[in-house]
N, C-alpha and C positions, 0 to 999 in steps of 0.2 A: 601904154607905158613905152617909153624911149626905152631907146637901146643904152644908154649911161646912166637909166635906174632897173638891171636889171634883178635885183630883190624889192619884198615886201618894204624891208626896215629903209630902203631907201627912197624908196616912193615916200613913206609916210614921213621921214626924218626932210625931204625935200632937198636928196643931194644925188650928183650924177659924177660919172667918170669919166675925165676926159682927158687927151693928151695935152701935152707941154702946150699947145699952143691957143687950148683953149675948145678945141674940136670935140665933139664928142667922139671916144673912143673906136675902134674896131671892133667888133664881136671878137672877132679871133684871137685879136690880141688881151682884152678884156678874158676871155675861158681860158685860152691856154698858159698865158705867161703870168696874169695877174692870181688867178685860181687854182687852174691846175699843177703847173709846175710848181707850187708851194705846198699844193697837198701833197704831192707826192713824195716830197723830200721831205716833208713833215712825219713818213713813214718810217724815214730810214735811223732809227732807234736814237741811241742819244745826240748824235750828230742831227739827225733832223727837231728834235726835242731842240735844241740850242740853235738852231735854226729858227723854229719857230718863237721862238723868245726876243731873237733877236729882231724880228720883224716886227714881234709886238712892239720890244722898246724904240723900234726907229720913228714912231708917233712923237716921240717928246723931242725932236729935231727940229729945229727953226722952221725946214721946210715942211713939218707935219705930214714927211712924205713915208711910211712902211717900205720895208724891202720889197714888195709886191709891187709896188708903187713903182719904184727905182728901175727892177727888171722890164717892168711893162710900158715902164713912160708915160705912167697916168700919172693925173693928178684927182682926189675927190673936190668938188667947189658945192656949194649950196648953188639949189634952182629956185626959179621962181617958182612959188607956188599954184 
């Protein structure tokens, strides 16, 4: 498993993350800015509750890019299979 399919659902779905320019991702930048700094503020009660909603809804954006997405400077693309 690549380091831009780091879950199950993405190996099987056959999609990787990777930055703006098409590279696959950092680890680091991938754990901390795309995962963890979103859980975390996803803690902070209704403020992170509307946080996390709003990261849902940033999917229906041209660039199909999530707030996770935006902070971390990923992009997800389909892999070959």
């Amino acid at each position: 498993m690549e380091l831009g399919q780091l879950t199950i659902g993405k190996y099987l779905l056959h999609v990787r993350i990777v930055d703006l320019q098409g590279r696959i991702a950092p680890l680091w930048r991938v754990i901390l800015l795309r995962y963890l700094l979103i859980s975390v503020v996803a803690q902070l009660g209704v403020l992170g509750s509307l946080l996390s909603t709003v990261d849902c809804l940033l999917i229906f954006q041209k660039s199909r890019r999530c707030l996770h997405d935006i902070i971390a400077g990923t992009r997800v693309i389909k892999a070959r299979p």
